[in-house]
N, C-alpha and C positions, 0 to 999 in steps of 0.2 A: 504493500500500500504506500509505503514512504516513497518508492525508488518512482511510482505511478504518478503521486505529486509533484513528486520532483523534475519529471520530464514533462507535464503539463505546466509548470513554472516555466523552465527552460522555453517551450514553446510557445508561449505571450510574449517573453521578453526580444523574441526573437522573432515574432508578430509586429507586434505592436508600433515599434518604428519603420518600419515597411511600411504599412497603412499612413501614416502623418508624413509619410517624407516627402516635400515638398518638389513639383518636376520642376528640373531647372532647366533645362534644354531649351535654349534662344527661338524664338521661331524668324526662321527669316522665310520663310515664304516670299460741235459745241455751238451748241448755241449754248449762251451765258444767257445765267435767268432775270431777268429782272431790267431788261434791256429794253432803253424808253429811246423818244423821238429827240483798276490794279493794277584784321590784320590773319588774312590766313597765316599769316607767321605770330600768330596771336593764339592758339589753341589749347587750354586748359587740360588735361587730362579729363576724359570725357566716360564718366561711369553713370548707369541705368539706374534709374530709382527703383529701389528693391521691394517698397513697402508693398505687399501684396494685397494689403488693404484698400489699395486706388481702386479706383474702379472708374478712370477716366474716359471718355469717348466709345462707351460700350459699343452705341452702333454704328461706329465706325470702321469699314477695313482695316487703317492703319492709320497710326498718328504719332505725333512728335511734339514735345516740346526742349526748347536749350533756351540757354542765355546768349545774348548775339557777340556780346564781346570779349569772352570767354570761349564760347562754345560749348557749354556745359549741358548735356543733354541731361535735364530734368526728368524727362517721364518717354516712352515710346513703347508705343505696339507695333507688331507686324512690320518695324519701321524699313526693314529693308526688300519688301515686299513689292513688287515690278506690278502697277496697275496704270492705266490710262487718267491720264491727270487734267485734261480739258483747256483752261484757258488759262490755268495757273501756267502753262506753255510759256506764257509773255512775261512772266520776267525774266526769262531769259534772255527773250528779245530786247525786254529796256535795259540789262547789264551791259548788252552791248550796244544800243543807244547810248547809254550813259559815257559808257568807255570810250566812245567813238568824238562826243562833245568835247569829256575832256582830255582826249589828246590830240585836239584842234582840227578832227577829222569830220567833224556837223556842228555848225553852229546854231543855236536854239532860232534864231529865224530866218533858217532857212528856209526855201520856199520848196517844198516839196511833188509833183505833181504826180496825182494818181493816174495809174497805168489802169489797162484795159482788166488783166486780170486782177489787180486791188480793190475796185469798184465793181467785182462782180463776185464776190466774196459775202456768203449767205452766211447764215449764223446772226450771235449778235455786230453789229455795226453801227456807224455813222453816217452811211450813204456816201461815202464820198462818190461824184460821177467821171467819167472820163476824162481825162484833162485836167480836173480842179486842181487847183494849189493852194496846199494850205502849211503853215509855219511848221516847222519841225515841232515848237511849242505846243500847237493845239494838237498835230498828232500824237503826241507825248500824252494830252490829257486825253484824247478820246480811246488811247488803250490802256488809262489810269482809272479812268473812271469810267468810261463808259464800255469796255474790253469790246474795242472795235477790233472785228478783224480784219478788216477793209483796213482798218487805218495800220496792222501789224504789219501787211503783208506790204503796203507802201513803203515802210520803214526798213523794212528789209531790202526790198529790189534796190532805194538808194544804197543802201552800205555794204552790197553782198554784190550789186550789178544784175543779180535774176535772187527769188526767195532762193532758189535748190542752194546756189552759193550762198547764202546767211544761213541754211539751213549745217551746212559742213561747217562753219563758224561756231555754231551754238553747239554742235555738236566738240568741234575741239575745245572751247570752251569747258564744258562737262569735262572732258578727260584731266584739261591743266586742273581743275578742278579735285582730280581724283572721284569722279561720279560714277560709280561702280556697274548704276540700278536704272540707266538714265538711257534716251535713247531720241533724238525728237527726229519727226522726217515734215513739218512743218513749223510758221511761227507762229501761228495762232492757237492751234490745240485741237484740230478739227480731232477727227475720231480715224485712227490709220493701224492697222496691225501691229507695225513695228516703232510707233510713236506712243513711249512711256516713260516712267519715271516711279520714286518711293518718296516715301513723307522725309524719312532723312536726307536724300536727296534735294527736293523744293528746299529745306528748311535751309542746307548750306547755300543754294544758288538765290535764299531770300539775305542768311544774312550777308553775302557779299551785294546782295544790290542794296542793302540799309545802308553799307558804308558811304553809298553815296548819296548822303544827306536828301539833297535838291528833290530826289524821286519824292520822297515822302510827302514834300508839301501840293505834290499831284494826287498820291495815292490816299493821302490823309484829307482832298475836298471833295466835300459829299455831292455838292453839285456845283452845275457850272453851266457857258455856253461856247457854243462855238458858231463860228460865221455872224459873230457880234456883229448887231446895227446894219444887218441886210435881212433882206426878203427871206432869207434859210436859214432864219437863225435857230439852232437846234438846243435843246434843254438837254444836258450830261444829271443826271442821278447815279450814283456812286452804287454798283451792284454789293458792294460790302457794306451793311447797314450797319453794321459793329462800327466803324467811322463817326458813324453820329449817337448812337447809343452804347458805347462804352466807353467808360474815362481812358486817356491815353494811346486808344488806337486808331494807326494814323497810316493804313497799309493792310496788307498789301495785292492779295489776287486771289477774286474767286473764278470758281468752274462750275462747269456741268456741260453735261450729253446724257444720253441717255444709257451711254454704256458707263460709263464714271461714275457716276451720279454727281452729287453735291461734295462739293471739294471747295476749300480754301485755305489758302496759308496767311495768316494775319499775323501781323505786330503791333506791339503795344507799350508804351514807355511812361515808367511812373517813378521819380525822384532822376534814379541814374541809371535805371536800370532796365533793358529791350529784354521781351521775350518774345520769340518767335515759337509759332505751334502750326502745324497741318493738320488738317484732318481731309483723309481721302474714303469714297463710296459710301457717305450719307446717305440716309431714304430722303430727307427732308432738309431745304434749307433751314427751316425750323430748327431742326435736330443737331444741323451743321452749325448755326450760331449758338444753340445752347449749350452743347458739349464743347465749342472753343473757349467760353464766357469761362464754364467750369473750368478750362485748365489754364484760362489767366487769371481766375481768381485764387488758385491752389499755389501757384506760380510766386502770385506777387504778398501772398498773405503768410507762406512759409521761407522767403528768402530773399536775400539782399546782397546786391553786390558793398563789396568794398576794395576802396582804391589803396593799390601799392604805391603806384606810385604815378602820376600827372604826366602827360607831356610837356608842363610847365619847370617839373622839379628838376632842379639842376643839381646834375650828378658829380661833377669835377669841372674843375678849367685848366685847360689841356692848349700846351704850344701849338702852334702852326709852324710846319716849316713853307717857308721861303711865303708866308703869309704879309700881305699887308697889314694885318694885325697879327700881333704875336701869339695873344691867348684867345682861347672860344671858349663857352659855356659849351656841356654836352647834357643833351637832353633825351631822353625818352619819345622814339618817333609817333609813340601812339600812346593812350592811357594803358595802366596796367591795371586788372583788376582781378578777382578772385570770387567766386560765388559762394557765401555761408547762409548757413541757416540763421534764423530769426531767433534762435533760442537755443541753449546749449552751444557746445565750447568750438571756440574759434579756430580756426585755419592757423598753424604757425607758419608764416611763410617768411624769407629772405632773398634776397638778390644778391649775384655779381655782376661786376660789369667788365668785361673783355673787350678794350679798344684796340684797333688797327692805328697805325702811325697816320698823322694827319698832316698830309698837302696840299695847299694854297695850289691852283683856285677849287673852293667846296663852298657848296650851295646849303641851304635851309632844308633838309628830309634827303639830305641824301646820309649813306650810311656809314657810320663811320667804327662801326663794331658793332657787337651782342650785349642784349642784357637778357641772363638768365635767371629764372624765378625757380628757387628751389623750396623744397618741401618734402621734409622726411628723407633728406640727403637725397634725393631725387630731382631732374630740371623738369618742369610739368609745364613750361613754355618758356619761348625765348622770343625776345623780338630786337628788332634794330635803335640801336642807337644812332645818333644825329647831333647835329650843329646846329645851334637856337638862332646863328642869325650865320648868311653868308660874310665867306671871306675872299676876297678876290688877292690876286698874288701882287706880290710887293713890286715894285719898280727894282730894276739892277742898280742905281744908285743905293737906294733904301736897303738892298742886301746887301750890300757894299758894306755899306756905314754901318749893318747892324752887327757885322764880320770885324770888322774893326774895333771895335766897342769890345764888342767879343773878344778879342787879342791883348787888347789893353787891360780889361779886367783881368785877365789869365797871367796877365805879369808882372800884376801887382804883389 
């Protein structure tokens, strides 16, 4: 009888945690609605939120939430899950809009003129008709706010010469990127076999288009017009109604088809701190804005960035050779920051800073060494250091004399 106990003991103990044991195994697996007449050298170590208690974006495919300046992926399902993403397509188009502005390759009024196939572009639109011209600006807003794909597909044939070339653009894009899950064979997001993407994907290709400020104050108005003070002047309403009903956000692209369903990726910014979240194959816009709200409320109510250290804060002052000034400030070329919780014990983190020798002529953001942010003897990012103001090179006289100076002290 004891030995009988004794192996029904043995066998609970030996039950029992099998049954509780938690699976841990990753799963990695347009018409737009609403459409009336949206420092990669800065990357935080990036860990999953473990709490199994979320229960965020249940009926969602797959979703993500990070911090944009960090990159700290907060929450994600399914995140690396390959599904057809819709009109959320077009930021990738305005990254390189954007990118194209500012490296003096489009300027914001230029005058654009839509092509035969741009104005025959169904879905959501702005009508553009054959021949119109309208500013690079306004088409900027009508695939911000109104996710025209008329107005995508103009913006492309300018900067690509035909879409299929902006399409291999946005496509290398995605790789400099490292976009593993991504794939587009259009700019607007129509519905194509081989045009897709994942919520961690959007989420990285959103936060490098936050870094360009200017989008925001497109993707963040709720409405607007275009072909001001003519006979066609058209009313823009913002298909992301989170822009005017949620404090903070100000961005950035919804979707839908019928094969996607209800997709958006938004951002939101409250003190100092961006959260970017996805959510992909909603039943319901409905569902789609309530489940985002939830993960910027869980977002902003459990954590907080804090700053290491500014772009402002001056690190050392470091010679110049053959510098028209002799000494520079070195600065931090982007903010540095860290994502903690709202409660319980803080991050210990530290920095070194590893400079390269510095020569005259160097300009303001360009780079002049590493700063490494460690943690637990570990670097968990690194980004560039820089020179707070240019220095242009000295005159041959001026090294002359400062050589001489030099000589003199030396023999004293």
């Amino acid at each position: 009888m004891k030995k009988l106990s004794f192996m029904v003991i043995l066998l609970l103990c030996l039950w029992i945690p099998f049954v509780y044991c938690e699976e841990t195994t990753p799963s990695n697996s347009n018409q737009e609605e609403g459409t009336t007449g949206d420092s990669t050298n800065q990357s935080e170590n990036s860990s999953t939120q473990t709490d199994v208690s979320l229960n965020l974006a249940s009926n969602a495919k797959s979703a993500i939430m990070l911090e944009a300046s960090t990159g700290k992926i907060i929450y994600e399902k399914n995140s690396e899950e390959k599904l057809p993403m819709a009109s959320m397509t077009k930021m990738m188009t305005l990254l390189l809009i954007m990118e194209n502005i500012e490296d003096g390759n489009l300027k914001w009024d230029e005058m654009i003129t839509a092509s035969e196939q741009a104005a025959s572009m169904g879905g959501s639109q702005i009508f553009l008709e054959v021949g119109e011209q309208m500013s690079v600006e306004d088409m900027v807003k009508g695939i911000c706010i109104g996710s025209g794909n008329d107005a995508a597909v103009a913006m492309a044939e300018r900067i690509g010469g035909t879409e299929e070339n902006f399409v291999k653009m946005m496509n290398e894009k995605a790789s400099k990127l490292g976009l593993k899950n991504t794939h587009f064979e259009n700019s607007c997001g129509l519905d194509s076999d081989n045009h897709y993407s994942s919520a961690h994907d959007m989420a990285i290709i959103a936060k490098e288009l936050v870094r360009h400020e200017k989008i925001l104050e497109y993707t963040g108005t709720y409405e607007d017009y275009l072909r001001k003070n003519t006979d066609n002047s058209f009313w823009l309403v913002n298909t992301n109604k989170l822009v005017r009903y949620y404090q903070g956000v100000d961005g950035l692209k919804t979707g839908y088809t019928s094969t996607s369903g209800y997709c958006i990726t938004t951002t939101a910014k409250r003190n100092n701190m961006r959260l970017i979240t996805v959510v992909m194959g909603e039943p319901s816009s409905s569902i789609r804005n309530s489940e985002t709200t939830a993960m910027l409320d869980y977002g902003f109510n459990t954590y907080q960035i804090d700053i290491i250290l500014s772009k402002d804060t001056v690190l050392s002052k470091e010679k110049v050779t053959l510098g028209k000034q002799e000494y520079v400030e070195i600065v931090p070329k982007e903010d540095i920051n860290i994502l903690n919780t709202k409660t319980g014990t803080k991050r210990n983190v530290t920095y070194e800073v590893q400079l390269d020798n510095i020569k005259a002529p160097i300009k303001a953001d360009d780079s002049v060494g590493k700063i490494n942010i460690i943690e637990n003897n570990q670097t968990i990012m690194t980004i560039d250091a820089t020179v707070k103001t240019t220095v242009e090179k000295a005159s041959l006289f001026t090294s002359y004399y400062r050589d001489l100076v030099d000589m003199m002290k030396g023999s004293l």
